[in-house]
KOLMAR-500491 format. One line per 5 residues: their letters; for each residue y, x, z of C-alpha. Coordinates in nm, 3 decimals. Layout:
BEGIN
a = Y,X,Z | ...
This chain:
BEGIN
xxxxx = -7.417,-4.301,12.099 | -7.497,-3.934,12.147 | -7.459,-3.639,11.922 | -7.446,-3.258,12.010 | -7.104,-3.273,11.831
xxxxx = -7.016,-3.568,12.000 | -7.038,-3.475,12.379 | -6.684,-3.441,12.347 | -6.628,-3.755,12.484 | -6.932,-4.037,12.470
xxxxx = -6.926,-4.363,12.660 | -7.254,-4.556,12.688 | -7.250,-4.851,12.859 | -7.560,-5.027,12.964 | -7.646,-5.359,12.959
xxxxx = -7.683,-5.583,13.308 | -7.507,-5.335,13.585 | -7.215,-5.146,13.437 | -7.348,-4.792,13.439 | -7.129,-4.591,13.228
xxxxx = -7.253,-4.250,13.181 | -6.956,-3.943,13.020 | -7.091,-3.699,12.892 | -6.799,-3.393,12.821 | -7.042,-3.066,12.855
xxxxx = -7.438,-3.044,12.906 | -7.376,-2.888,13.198 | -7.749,-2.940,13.306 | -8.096,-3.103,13.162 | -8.141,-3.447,13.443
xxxxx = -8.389,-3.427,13.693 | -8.752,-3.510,13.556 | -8.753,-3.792,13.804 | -8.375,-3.921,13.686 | -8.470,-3.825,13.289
xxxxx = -8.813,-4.012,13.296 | -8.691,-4.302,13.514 | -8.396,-4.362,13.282 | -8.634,-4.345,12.986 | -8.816,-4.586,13.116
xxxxx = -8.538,-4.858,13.201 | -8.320,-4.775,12.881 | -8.483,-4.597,12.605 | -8.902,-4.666,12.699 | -8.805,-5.045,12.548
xxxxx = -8.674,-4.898,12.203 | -8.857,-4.637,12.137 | -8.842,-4.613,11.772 | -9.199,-4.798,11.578 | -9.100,-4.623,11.315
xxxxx = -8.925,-4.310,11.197 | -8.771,-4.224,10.865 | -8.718,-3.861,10.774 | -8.610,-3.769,10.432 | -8.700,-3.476,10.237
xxxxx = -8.387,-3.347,10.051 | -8.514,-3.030,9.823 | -8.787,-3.309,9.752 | -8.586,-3.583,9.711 | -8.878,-3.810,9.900
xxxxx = -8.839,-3.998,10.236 | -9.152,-4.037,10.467 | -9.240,-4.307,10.705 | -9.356,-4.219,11.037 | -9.538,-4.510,11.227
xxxxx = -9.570,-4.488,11.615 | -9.440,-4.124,11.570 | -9.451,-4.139,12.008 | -9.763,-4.347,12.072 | -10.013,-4.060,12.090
xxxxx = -9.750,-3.796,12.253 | -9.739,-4.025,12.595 | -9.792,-4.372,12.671 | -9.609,-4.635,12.887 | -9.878,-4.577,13.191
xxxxx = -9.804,-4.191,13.205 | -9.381,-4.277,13.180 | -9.463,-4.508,13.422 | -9.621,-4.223,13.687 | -9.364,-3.985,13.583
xxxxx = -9.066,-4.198,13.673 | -9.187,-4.287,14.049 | -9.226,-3.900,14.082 | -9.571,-3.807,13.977 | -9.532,-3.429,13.985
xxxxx = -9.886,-3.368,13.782 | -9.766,-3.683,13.502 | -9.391,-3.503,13.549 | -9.528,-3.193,13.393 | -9.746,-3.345,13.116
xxxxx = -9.443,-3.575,12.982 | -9.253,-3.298,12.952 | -9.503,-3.073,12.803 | -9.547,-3.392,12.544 | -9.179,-3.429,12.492
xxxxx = -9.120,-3.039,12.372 | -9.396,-3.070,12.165 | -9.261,-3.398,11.966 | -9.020,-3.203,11.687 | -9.352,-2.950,11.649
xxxxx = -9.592,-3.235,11.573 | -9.347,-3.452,11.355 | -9.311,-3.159,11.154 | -9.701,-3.101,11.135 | -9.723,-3.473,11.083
xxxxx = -9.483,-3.458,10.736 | -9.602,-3.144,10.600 | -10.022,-3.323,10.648 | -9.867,-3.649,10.457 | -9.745,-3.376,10.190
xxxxx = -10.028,-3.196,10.108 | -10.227,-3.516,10.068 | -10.042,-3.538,9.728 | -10.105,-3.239,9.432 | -9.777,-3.284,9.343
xxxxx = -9.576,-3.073,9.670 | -9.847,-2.832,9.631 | -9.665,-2.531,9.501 | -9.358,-2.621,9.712 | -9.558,-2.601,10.044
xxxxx = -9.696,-2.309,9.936 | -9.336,-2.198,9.901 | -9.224,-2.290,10.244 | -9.515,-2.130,10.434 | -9.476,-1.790,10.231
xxxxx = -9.068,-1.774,10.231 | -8.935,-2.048,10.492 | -8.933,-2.186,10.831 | -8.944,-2.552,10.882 | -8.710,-2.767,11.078
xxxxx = -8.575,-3.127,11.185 | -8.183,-3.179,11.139 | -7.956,-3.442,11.237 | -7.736,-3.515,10.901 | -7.401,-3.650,10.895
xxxxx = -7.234,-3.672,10.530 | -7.167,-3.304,10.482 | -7.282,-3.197,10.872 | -7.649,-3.069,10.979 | -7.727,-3.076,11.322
xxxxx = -8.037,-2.798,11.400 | -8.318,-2.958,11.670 | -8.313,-2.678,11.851 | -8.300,-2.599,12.248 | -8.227,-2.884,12.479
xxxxx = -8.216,-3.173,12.178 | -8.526,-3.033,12.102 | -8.687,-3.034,12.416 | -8.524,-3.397,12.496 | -8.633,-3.539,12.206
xxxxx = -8.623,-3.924,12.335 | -8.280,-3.899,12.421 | -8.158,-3.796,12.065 | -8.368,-4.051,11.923 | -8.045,-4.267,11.977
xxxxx = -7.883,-4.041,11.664 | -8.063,-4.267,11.448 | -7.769,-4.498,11.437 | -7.540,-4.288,11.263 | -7.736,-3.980,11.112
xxxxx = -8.002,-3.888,10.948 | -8.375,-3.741,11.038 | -8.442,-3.464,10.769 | -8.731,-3.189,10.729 | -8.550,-2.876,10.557
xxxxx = -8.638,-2.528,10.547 | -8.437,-2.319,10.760 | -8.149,-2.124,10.617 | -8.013,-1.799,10.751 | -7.682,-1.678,10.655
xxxxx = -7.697,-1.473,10.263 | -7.770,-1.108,10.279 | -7.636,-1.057,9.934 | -7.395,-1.172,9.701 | -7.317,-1.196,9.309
xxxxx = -7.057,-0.967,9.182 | -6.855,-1.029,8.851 | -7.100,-0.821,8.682 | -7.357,-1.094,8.757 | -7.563,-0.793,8.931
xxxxx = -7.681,-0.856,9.313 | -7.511,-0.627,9.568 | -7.720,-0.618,9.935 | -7.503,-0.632,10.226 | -7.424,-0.279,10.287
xxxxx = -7.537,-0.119,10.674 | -7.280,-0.117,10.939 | -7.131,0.203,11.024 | -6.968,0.345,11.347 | -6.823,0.635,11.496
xxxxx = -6.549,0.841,11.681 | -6.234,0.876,11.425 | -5.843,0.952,11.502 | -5.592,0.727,11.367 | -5.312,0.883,11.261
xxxxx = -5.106,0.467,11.215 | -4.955,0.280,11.432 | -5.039,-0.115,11.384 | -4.697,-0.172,11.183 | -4.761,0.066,10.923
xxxxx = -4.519,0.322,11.039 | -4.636,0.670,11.079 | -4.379,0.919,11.270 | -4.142,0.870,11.569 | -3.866,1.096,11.657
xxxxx = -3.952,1.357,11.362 | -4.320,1.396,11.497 | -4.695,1.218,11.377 | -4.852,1.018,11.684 | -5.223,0.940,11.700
xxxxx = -5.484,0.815,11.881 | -5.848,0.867,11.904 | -6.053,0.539,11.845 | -6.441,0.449,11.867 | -6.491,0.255,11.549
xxxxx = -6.765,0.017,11.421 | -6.808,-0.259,11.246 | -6.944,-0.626,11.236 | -6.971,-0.845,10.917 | -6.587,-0.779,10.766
xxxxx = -6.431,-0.623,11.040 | -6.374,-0.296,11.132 | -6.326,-0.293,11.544 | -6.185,-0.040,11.736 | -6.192,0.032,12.127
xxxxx = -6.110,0.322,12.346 | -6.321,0.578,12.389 | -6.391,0.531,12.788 | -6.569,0.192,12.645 | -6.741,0.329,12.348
xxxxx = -7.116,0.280,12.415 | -7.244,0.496,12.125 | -7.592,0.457,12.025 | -7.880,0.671,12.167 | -7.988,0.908,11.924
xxxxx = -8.323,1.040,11.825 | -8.567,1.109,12.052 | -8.635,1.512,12.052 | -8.992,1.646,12.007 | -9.145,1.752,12.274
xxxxx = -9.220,2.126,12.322 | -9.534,2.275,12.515 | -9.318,2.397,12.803 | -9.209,2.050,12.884 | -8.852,2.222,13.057
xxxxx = -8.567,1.974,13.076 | -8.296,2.090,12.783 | -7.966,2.169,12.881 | -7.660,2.018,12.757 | -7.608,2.247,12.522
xxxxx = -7.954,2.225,12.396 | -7.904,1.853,12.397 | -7.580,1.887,12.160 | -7.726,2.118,11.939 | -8.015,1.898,11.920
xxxxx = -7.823,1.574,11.827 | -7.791,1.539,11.439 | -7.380,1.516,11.310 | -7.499,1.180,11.137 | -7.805,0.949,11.202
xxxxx = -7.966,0.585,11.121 | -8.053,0.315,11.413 | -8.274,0.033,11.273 | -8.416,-0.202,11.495 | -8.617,-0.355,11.235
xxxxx = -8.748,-0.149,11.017 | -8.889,-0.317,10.665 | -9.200,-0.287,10.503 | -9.366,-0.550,10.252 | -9.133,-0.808,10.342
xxxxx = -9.169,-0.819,10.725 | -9.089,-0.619,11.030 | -9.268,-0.278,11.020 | -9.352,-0.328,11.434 | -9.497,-0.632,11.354
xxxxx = -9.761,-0.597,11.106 | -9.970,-0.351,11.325 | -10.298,-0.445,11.468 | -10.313,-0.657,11.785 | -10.385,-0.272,11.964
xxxxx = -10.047,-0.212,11.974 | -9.893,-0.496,12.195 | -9.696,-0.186,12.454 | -9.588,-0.062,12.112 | -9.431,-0.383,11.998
xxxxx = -9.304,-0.469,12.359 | -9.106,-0.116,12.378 | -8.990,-0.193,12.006 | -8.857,-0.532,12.127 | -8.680,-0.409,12.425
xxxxx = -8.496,-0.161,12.198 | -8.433,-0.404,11.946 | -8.253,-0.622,12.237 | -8.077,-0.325,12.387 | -7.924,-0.267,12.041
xxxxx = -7.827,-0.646,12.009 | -7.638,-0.653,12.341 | -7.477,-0.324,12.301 | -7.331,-0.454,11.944 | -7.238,-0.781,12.135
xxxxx = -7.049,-0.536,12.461 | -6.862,-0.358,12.178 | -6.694,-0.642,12.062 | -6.626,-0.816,12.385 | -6.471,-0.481,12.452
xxxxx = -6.289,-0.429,12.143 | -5.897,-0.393,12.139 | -5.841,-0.489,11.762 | -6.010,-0.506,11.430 | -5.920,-0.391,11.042
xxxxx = -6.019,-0.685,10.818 | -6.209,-0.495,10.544 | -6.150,-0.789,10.270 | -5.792,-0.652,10.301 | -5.860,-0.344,10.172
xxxxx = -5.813,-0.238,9.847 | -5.891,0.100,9.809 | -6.094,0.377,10.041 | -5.955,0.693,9.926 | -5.905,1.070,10.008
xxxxx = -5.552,1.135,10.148 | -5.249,1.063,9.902 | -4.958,1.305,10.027 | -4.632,1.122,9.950 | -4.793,0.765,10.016
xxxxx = -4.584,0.768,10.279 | -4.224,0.837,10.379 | -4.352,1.047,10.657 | -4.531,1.281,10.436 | -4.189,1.494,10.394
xxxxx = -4.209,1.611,10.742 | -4.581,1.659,10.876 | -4.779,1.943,10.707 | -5.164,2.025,10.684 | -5.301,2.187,10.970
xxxxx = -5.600,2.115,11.244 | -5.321,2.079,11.506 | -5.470,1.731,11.565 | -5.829,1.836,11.845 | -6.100,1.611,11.750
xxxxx = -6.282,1.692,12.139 | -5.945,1.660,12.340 | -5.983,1.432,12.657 | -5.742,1.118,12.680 | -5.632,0.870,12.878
xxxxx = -5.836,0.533,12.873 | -5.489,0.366,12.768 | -5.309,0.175,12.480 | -5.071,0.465,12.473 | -5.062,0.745,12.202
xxxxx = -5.276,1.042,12.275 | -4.977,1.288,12.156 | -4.731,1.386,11.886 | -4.809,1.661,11.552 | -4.621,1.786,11.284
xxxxx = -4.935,1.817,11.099 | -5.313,1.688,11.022 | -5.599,1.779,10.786 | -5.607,1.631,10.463 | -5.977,1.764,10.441
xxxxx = -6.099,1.560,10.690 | -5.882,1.257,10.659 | -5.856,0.975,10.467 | -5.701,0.633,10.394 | -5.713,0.278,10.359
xxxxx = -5.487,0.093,10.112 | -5.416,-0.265,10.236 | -5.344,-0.554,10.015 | -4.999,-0.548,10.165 | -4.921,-0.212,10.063
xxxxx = -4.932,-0.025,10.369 | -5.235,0.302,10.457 | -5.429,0.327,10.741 | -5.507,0.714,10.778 | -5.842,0.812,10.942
xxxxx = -5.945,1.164,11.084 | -6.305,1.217,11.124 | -6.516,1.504,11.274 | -6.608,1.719,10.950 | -6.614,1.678,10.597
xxxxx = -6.920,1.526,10.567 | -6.879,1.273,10.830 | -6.574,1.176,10.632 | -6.767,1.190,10.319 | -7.007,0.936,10.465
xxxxx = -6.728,0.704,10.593 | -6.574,0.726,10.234 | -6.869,0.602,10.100 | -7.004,0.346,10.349 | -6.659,0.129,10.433
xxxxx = -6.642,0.169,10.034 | -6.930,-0.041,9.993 | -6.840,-0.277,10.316 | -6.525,-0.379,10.154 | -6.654,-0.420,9.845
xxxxx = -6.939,-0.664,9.995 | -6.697,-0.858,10.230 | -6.408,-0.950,10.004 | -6.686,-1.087,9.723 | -6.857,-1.260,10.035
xxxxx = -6.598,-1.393,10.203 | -6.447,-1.550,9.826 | -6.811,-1.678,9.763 | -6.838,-1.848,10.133 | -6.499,-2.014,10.094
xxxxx = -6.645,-2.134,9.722 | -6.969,-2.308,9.884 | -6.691,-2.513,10.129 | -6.506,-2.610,9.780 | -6.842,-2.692,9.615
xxxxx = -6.948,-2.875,9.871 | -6.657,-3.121,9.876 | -6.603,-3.157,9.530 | -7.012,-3.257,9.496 | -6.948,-3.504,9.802
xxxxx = -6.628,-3.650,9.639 | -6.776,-3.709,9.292 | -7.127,-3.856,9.448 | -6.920,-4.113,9.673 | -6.673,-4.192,9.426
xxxxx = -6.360,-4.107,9.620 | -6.058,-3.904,9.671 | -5.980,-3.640,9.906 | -5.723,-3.857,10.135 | -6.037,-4.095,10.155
xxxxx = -6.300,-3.827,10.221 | -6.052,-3.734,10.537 | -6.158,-4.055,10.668 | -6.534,-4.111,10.527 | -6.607,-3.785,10.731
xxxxx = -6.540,-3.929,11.047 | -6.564,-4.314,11.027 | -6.811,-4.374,10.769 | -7.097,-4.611,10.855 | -7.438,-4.416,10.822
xxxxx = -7.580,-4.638,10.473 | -7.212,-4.520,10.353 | -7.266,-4.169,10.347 | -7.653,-4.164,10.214 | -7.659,-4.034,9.933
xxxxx = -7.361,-3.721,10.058 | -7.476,-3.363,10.035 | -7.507,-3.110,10.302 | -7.564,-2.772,10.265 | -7.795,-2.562,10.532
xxxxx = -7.623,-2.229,10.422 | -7.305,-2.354,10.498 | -7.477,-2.476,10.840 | -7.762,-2.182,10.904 | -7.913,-2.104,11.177
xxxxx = -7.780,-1.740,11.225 | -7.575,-1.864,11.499 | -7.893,-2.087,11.704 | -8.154,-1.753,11.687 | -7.898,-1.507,11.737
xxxxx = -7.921,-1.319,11.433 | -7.574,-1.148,11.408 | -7.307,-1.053,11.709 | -7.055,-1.265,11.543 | -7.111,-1.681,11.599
xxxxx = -6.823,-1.747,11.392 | -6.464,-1.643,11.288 | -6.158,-1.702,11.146 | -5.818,-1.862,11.151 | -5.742,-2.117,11.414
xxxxx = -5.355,-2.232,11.545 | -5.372,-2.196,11.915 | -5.226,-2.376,12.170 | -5.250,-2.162,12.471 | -5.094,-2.506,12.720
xxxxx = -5.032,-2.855,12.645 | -4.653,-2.823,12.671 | -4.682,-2.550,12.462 | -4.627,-2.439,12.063 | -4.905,-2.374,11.799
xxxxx = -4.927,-1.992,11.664 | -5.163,-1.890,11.411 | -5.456,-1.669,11.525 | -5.727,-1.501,11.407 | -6.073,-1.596,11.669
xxxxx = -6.458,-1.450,11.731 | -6.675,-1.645,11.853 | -6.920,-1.392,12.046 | -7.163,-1.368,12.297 | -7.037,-1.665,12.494
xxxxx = -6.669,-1.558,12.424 | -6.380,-1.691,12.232 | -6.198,-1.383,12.172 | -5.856,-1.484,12.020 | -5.646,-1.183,11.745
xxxxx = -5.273,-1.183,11.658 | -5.281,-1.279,11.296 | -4.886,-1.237,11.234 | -4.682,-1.007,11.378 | -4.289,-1.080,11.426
xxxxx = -4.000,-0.843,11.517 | -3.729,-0.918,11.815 | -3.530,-1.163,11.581 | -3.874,-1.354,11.472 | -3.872,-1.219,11.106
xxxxx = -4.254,-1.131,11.008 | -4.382,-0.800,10.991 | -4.652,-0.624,10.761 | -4.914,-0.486,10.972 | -5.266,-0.326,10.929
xxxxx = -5.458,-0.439,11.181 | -5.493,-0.754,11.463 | -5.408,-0.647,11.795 | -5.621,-0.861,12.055 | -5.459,-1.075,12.297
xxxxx = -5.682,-1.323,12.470 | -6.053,-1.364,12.556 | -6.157,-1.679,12.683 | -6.520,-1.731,12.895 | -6.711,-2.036,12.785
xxxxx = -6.938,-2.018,13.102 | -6.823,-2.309,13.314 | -6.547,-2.486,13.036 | -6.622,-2.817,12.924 | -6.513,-2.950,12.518
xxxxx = -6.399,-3.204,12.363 | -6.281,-3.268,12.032 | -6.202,-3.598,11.802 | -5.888,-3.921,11.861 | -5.941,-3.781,12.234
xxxxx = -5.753,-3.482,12.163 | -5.402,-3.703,12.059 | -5.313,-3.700,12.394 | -5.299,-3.307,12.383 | -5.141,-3.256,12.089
xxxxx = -4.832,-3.438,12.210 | -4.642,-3.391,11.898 | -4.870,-3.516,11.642 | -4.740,-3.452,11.241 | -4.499,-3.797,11.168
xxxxx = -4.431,-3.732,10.820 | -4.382,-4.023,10.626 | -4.535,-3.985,10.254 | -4.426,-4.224,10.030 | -4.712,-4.261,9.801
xxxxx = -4.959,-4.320,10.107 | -4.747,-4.527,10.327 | -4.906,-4.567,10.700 | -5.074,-4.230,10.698 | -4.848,-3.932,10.887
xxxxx = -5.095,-3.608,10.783 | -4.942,-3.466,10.401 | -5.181,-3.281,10.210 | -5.200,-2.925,10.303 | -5.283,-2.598,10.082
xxxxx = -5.299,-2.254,10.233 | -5.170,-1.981,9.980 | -5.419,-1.715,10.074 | -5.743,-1.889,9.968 | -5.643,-2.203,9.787
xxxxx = -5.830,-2.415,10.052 | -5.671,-2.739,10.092 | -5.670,-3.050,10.364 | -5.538,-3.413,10.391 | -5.690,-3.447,10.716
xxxxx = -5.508,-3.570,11.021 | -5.397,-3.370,11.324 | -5.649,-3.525,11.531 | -5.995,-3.480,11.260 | -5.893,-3.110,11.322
xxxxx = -5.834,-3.021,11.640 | -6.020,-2.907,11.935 | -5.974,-2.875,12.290 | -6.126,-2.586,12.577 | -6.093,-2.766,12.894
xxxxx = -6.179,-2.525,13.209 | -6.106,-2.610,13.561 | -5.844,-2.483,13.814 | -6.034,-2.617,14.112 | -6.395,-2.497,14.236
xxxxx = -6.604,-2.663,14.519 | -6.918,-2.533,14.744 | -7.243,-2.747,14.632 | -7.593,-2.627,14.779 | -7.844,-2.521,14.517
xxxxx = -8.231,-2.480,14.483 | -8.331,-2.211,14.293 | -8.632,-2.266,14.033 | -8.805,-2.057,13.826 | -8.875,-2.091,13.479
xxxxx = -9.195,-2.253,13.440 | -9.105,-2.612,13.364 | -8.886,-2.634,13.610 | -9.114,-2.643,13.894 | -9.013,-2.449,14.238
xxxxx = -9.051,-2.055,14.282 | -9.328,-1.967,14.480 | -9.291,-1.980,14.858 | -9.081,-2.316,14.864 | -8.738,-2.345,14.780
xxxxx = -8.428,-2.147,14.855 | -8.109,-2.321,14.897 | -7.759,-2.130,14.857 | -7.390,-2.203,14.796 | -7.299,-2.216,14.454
xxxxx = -6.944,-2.272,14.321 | -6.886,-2.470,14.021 | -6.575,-2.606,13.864 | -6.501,-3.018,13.961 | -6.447,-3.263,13.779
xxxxx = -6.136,-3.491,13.794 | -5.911,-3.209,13.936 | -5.633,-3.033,13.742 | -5.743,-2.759,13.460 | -5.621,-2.558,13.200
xxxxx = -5.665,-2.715,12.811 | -5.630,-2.487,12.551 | -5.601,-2.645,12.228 | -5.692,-2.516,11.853 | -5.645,-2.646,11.560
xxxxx = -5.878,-2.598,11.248 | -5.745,-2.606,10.885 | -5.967,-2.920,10.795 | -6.187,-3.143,10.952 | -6.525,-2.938,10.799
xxxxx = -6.419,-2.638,10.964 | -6.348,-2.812,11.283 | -6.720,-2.929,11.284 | -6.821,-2.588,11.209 | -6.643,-2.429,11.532
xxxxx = -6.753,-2.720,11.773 | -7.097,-2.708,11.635 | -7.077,-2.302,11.715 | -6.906,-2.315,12.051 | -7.116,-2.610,12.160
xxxxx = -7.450,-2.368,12.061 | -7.303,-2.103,12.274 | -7.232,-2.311,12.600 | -7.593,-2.440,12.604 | -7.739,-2.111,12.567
xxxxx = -7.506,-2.026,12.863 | -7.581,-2.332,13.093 | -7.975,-2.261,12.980 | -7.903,-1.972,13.186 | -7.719,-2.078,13.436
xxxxx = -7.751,-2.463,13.533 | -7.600,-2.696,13.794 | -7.643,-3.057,13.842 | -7.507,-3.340,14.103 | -7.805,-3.537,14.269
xxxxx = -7.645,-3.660,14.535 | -7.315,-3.659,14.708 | -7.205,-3.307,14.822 | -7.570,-3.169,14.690 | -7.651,-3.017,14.359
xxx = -7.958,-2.908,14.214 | -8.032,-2.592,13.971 | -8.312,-2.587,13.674
């Protein structure tokens, strides 16, 4: 009936009058009257007797009975739903509270048993526990509005599964072929010329162009922006002297170290140094948490604002310059012709034209395709520490990124030889299966962690998608970040005037698309936007039209159809005017001093709007990216929220 990857497109029809309720976004939580009153007409007569939640790392299932009676009982529904304010505000106190006590409610039928002792001594030292939805190789977090709504998703129970796992975050260290564990290395950022242009070419008319770049990275790529929206991070606070005088700039630049370390959250005996103080220090933990979040949305602003990234599991080889790597080399000499400190134009454009740069300070990056990416830095030693840190990062990212695509294989190959089938049936089993069908699948919580629900990294999700910019349009293969509420959509191939492909170095961005306000939808729906599906007729599996599919660069491979694998971002062309009341935050009751109505403009429904349709490589990858862009529009409409009580009025919560 209703899953979080399912509000695609959900009809639920209800028995007696035909109510049918469509769910495509969540733009909004219902009214506490509406919610209650509909729980009391629909879902009050099936609440669940009994709940089943398995246990996968302990291969046990548990048995909840009356998991609800003691949260709230029939009377207090009953109050809530003819608009009891004071039994509105306990229910849904109770309700938020339900995924809390059912997991306190397992883990006290566990410990009753010797047996799980050392393994719940595990998860209390090293893990966080959690409910998840399962569905064959999918896990669905409760988290944010399914867990606060936890009556509604009780209808899940039809097709997936209840489970109690220990939370997984996404692996801060990998296995190299030495069988030795390499840490993921620290970002690194900074100001740095490039002396390339994105094809690989490196003089025009005679003459070396370049162009001064901020540059930083996130997980495997190395971003670049212009310097007028480089937002550097602050350095060290300077000590304070006895005559307290305000420094002058100079003072200030002489002050500021070449090269320095920003860490958030510093380490020490396994937790957050901040943290483990005594309960004397609660300014001193708030100011550390306001820093830590200043640091999270400035890495999220730089790569909204990015113009293009370096993927650093491309490179081969960080190196000092090569002269003669190049055809250019004949013509440009060494010099410091090149000014580090010049002002330039916040533009796309070149900065200027040399005959000549300084091997000293510059240095390259060998691409799997053969071409260089040359770098100037400030000094030496900043060079030196570039050298040695994107060294490391490219090193981590092309083991990680081979590992990651490994689990996906794993995964599939486990699921295929537990269900006994092939991988033209799994196509199917993935999408159709009846729940008792897919039991006994495996799904893996690294594959689905919950980096992406607490916000752990600037980067949701990436990777390659084929784009669809309009209906009547043609698919092109992209390169996408998901970020910050933000589809930001890469060039992945670049093609000359005739259309022949051209070698490149780095993705050039070309689209960024706002979440806030779109709507999603994914599934069969999306035939009718794909407009020319794949026909192919295969001989050997006569009355399917999807052939297998392998993709050269990674070995991954897909029989899935064109439907299991696409996508589609709906957002409207057509606003209206609703009136809103403003609320504050405290369960949704009014702020203080009554109500205040204003005119708020949201996008309608049933008008014309602008699809923009992607494509995944498989079905499992699809889930991934409407699992990740679904977790990003609720933590935008938490923010922001808008509902229809009435004709011509809304309502905000």
């Amino acid at each position: 009936m209703y899953s979080s990857l399912d509000k695609t497109l959900v009809l639920w029809q209800a028995k007696g009058p035909q109510t049918v309720i469509c769910f495509l976004r969540p733009r909004s939580t219902p009214s506490a009257v509406e919610w209650y009153t509909f729980l009391r007409g629909v879902l009050g007569l099936h609440r669940p007797r009994t709940l089943l939640i398995n246990i996968p790392d302990l291969s046990v299932g548990l048995r909840l009975d009356n998991p609800f009676e003691e949260l709230v009982s029939e009377e207090a529904l009953e109050k809530a739903a003819d608009g009891d304010e004071a039994a509105i505000c306990k229910a849904m106190q109770a309700e938020r509270a339900i995924a809390s006590k059912l997991i306190d409610r397992c883990l006290d039928m566990l410990s009753q048993s010797k047996e799980w002792d050392d393994v719940l001594k595990t998860w209390g030292h090293k893990s966080k526990i959690g409910l998840a939805w399962k569905r064959y190789d999918r896990l669905e977090w409760v988290h944010g509005i399914n867990e606060h709504k936890m009556y509604g998703t009780m209808a899940l129970q039809r097709t997936h599964e209840l489970e109690l796992r220990p939370k997984r975050h996404y692996p801060v260290s990998v296995k190299m072929a030495n069988g030795e564990n390499m840490q993921e290395p620290a970002p690194v950022e900074g100001f740095l010329i490039r002396l390339t242009s994105q094809k690989g070419t490196d003089q025009k008319f005679g003459k070396l162009f370049y162009k001064r770049l901020y540059f930083s990275t996130q997980n495997n790529y190395l971003l670049f922006l212009r310097p007028a929206k480089a937002k550097p991070p602050p350095p060290p606070k300077m000590p304070m002297k006895e005559n307290c005088n305000i420094p002058s700039a100079k003072q200030i630049a002489e002050k500021i170290p070449l090269i320095y370390a920003v860490n958030p959250f510093p380490m020490h005996d396994g937790t957050v140094a901040w943290l483990s103080g005594s309960a004397n220090d609660a300014e001193d933990r708030k100011r550390h948490d306001r820093d830590a979040h200043d640091e999270a949305e400035r890495n999220a602003q730089s790569l909204l604002d990015c113009d293009g990234f370096i993927n650093l599991s491309d490179v081969v080889e960080v190196r000092n310059v090569v002269r003669g790597a190049t055809p250019a080399d004949e013509a440009v000499d060494e010099g410091p012709q090149v000014d580090f400190d010049e002002e330039v134009e916040d533009s796309h454009h070149d900065d200027g034209t040399t005959k000549e740069f300084d091997d000293a300070r510059t240095f390259e990056l060998l691409m799997r395709n053969g071409l260089v990416v040359r770098l100037q830095a400030f000094s030496k030693a900043t060079k030196k520490e570039w050298i040695r840190r994107l060294r490391a990062l490219a090193k981590y990212w092309t083991r990680r990124a081979s590992q990651d695509l490994a689990l996906f294989k794993l995964v599939r190959q486990q699921n295929l030889d537990t269900l006994n089938i092939d991988m033209q049936a799994e196509a199917y089993v993935g999408m159709f299966a009846h729940k008792w069908e897919v039991t006994k699948s495996f799904a893996s919580p690294e594959l689905y962690n919950v980096c992406g629900i607490s916000n752990c990294r600037a980067i949701h999700r990436s990777g390659i998608l084929f784009r669809k910019p309009r209906v009547h349009g043609i698919f092109s293969r992209c390169h996408v970040i998901l970020c910050h509420g933000h589809l930001l959509v890469f060039e992945d191939t670049v093609r000359s005037a005739t259309g022949k492909k051209v070698s490149h170095i780095h993705h050039q961005r070309i689209a960024s698309i706002d979440l806030r306000g779109c709507y999603l939808y994914s599934g069969l729906i999306t035939a009718n936007d794909l407009l020319y599906s794949n026909r192919t007729f295969d001989n050997n599996r006569p009355g399917n039209d999807a052939l297998p599919r392998m993709y050269l660069e990674d070995g991954w491979a897909s029989a899935d159809d064109d439907a299991m694998t696409t996508f589609v971002v709906w957002t409207g062309q057509h606003k209206g005017w609703f009136r809103a009341r403003e609320e504050d935050d405290n369960e949704g009751q009014q702020k203080s001093g009554g109500a205040r109505n204003k005119l708020k403009r949201v996008s309608q429904l049933g008008t014309t709007g602008r699809a923009i349709v992607f494509k995944a490589r498989s079905r499992t990858e699809r889930d991934h990216w409407v699992l990740g862009i679904e977790t990003e529009m609720e933590r935008l409409s938490q923010a922001e929220e808008v509902r229809v009580v009435g004709e011509g009025v809304a309502d905000q919560s």
